[in-house]
C-alpha positions in Angstrom: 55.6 28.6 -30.7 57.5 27.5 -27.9 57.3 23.9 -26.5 56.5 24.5 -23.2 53.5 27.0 -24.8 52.4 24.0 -26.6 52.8 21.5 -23.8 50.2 23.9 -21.8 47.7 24.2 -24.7 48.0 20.3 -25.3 47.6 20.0 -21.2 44.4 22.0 -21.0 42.8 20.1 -24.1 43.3 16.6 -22.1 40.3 16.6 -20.4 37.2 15.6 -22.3 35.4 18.8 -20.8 37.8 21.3 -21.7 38.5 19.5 -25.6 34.1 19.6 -25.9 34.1 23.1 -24.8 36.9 23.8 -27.0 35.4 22.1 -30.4 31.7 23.7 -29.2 33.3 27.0 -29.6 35.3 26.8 -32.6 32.6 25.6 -34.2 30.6 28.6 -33.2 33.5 31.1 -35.1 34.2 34.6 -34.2 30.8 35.2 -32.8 31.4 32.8 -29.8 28.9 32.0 -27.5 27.5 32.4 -23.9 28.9 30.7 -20.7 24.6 29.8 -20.4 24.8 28.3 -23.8 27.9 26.7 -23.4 26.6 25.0 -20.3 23.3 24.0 -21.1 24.7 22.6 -24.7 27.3 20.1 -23.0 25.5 19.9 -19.6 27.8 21.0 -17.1 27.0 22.6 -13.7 28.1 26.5 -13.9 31.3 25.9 -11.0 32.9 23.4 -13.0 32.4 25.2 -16.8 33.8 28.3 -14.9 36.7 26.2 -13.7 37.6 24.7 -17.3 36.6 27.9 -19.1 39.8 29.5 -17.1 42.0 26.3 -17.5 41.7 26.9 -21.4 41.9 31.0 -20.8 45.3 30.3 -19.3 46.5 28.0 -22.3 45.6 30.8 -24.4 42.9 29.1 -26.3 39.4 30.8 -25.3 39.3 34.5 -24.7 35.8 36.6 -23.6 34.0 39.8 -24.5 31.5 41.5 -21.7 28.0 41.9 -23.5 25.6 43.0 -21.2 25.4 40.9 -17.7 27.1 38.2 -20.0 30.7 36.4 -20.6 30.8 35.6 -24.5 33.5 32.7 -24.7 35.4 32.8 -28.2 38.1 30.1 -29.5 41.3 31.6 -30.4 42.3 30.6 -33.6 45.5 32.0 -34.1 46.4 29.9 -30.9 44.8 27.1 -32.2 46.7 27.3 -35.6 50.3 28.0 -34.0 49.9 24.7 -31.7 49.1 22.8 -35.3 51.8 24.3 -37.2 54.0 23.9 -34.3 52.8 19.7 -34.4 53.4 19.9 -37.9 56.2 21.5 -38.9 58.3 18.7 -39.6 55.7 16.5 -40.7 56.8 14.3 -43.9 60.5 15.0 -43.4 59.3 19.0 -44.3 58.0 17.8 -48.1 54.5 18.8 -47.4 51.5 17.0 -48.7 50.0 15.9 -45.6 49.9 19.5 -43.6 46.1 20.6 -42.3 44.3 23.4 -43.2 44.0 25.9 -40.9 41.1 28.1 -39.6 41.1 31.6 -39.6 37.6 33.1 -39.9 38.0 36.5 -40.2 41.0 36.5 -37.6 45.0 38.4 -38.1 47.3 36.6 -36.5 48.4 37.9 -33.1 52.0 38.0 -31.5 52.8 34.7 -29.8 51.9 34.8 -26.2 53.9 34.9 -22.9 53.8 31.8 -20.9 50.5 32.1 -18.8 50.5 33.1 -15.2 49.4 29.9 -12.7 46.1 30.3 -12.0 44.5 29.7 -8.2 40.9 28.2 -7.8 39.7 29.7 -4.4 36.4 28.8 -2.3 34.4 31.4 0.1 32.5 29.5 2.5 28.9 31.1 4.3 26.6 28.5 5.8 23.6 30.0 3.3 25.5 30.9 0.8 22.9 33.4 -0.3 24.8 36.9 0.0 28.3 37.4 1.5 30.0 34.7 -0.2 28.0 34.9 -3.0 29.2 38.4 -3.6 32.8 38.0 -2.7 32.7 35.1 -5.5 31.2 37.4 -8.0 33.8 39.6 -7.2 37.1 37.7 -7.4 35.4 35.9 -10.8 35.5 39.7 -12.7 39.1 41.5 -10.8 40.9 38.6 -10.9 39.7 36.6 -14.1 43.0 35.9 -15.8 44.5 34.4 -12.4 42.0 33.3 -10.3 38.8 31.0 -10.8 36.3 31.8 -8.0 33.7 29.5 -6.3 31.3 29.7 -3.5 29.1 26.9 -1.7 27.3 26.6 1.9 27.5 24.4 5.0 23.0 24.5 4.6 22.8 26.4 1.4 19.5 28.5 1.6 18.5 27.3 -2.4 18.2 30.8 -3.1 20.0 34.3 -3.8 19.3 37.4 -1.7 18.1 40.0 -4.3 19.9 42.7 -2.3 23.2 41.2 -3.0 22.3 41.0 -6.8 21.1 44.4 -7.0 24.4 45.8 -5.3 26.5 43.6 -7.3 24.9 45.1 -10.7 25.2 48.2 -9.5 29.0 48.2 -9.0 29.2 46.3 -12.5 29.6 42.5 -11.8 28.3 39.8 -13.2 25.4 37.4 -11.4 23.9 35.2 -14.6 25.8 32.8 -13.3 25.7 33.3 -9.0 23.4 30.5 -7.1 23.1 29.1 -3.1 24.7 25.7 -3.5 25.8 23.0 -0.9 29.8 22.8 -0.8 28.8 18.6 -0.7 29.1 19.8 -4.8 32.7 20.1 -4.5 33.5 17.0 -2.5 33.5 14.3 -5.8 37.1 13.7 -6.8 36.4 15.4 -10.6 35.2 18.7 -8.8 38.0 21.2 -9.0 41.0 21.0 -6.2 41.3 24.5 -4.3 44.0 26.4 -3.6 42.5 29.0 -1.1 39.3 28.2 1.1 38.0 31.4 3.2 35.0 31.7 5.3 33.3 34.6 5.3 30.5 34.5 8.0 31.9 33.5 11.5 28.9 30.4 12.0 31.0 28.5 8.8 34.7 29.3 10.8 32.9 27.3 13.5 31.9 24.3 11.2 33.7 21.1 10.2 34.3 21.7 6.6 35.1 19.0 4.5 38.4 17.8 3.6 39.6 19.6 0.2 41.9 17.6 -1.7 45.3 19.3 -1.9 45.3 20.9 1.6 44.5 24.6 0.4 45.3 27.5 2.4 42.7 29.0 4.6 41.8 31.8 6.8 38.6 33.6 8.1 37.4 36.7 6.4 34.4 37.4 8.8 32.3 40.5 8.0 28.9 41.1 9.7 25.7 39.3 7.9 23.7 42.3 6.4 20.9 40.2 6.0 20.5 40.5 9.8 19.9 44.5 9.4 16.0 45.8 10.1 15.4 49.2 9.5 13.7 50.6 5.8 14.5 49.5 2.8 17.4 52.3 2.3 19.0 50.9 5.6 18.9 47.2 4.9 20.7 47.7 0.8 23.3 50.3 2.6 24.4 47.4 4.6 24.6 45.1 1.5 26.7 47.9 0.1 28.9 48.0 3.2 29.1 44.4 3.3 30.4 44.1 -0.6 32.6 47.2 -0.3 34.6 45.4 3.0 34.7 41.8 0.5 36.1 43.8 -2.1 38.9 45.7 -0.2 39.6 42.3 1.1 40.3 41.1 -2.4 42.0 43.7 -3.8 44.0 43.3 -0.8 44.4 39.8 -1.8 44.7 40.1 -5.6 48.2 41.8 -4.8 49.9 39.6 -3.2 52.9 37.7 -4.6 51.2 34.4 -4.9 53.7 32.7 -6.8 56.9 34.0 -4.5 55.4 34.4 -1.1 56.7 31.4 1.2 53.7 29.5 2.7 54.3 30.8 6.5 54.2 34.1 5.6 51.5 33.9 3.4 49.3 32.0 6.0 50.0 35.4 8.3 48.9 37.8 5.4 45.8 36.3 4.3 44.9 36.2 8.4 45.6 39.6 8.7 43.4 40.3 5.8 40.9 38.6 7.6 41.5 41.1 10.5 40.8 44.5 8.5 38.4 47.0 8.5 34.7 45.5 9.1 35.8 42.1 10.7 32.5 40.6 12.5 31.9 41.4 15.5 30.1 39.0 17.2 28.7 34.9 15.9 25.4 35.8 14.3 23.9 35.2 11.1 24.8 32.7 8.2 24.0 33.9 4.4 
């Protein structure tokens, strides 16, 4: 193992969240368990377990399976035992005696892994956070999960989901155990997580005063139209749900490619605003969800 590998792994564990999640899920073995379970076992709010969950992804400690509509979370032990062979290699001048056993339950050792990828926490404002954000955070949590850790909150969160954006999301194959209509007020204490990318998403939050996010992240409007505000029949109001997530998606596909880690800030400013300005851009200041 490489030093800097190990400095990472050691990183992510200093943090009494991410080392309890950690130890919750090696004691659990190969099996692993749920990101509910996890939660409800160490009593953590869903945002911030998502946020640590992909801090210890990125050390290369804690991988996931799909099962379902759920994330299974699962320790990785042949990490886990290269960072304490790597701590004690030389331990005792090399004469042994003193070296730990290592766990391996039911595990073959995997080649050592690349140095992770920085990862990017990014926020999608509505001012009901009930549908547009909530899908394009749903979204960006499954196609960019290795890189990204997505979050979404509300200026007057509505308390509640819109079953049309659920029913679209499953139907496309996300995830939404985990989605619910929240005030961003959750990610103002100084332990919430620090963002990297804030976009608003319904053209009432643009208009807002948002708070002041620690770390000045980079921010742009991605306005799309509220389908919530559609009337027709029922076939009429879930195609617009459908047209709404399929412009949120392009957006962050769009997104997902760029070069992040290269891109200087002035040009990337004028990329993510010209995402903002593609296909299905609002037209007009109505609706919040």
């Amino acid at each position: 193992m490489e030093s800097e590998i190990a400095v990472t792994a050691l990183a992510a564990l200093a943090h009494a969240a991410r080392l309890n999640i950690f130890r919750l899920l090696v004691a659990a073995g190969p099996q692993g368990q749920p990101a509910g379970q996890i939660a409800e076992r160490l009593n953590l709010p869903a945002n911030t377990l998502s946020f640590h969950l992909n801090q210890l992804r990125h050390a290369g400690l804690v991988a996931f399976r799909r099962e379902g509509r759920s994330l299974i979370y699962v320790a990785e032990y042949a990490e886990m035992n290269a960072l304490l062979a790597y701590l004690t290699e030389n331990c005792c001048r090399g004469e042994g005696g003193c070296f730990p056993t290592f766990a391996a339950p039911n595990l073959q050792p995997r080649e050592e892994s690349p140095m992770p990828a920085p990862s990017y926490n990014v926020m999608f404002l509505c001012t009901g956070n009930s549908a547009r954000s909530i899908m394009a955070e749903s979204i960006l949590r499954q196609d960019g999960a290795y890189h990204f850790a997505a979050f979404s909150a509300g200026s007057h969160p509505s308390g509640s989901v819109n079953p049309l954006a659920l029913k679209v999301l499953e139907s496309y194959g996300y995830l939404t155990d985990s989605l619910r209509s929240k005030s961003w007020d959750e990610f103002a204490p100084p332990t919430a997580p620090a963002m990297d990318f804030v976009f608003t998403v319904c053209d009432n939050a643009a208009g807002e005063v948002c708070p002041v996010w620690p770390g000045h992240p980079m921010t742009a409007h991605w306005g799309i139209d509220d389908p919530a505000a559609v009337t027709g029949t029922a076939l009429e109001k879930e195609a617009a749900f459908v047209q709404a997530f399929k412009y949120l998606r392009t957006r962050i596909g769009v997104f997902l490619s760029l070069p992040l880690s290269s891109i200087d800030r002035l040009s990337l400013d004028a990329r993510l605003r010209e995402i903002g300005r593609g296909e299905g851009a609002s037209t007009s200041f109505h609706g919040a969800s």
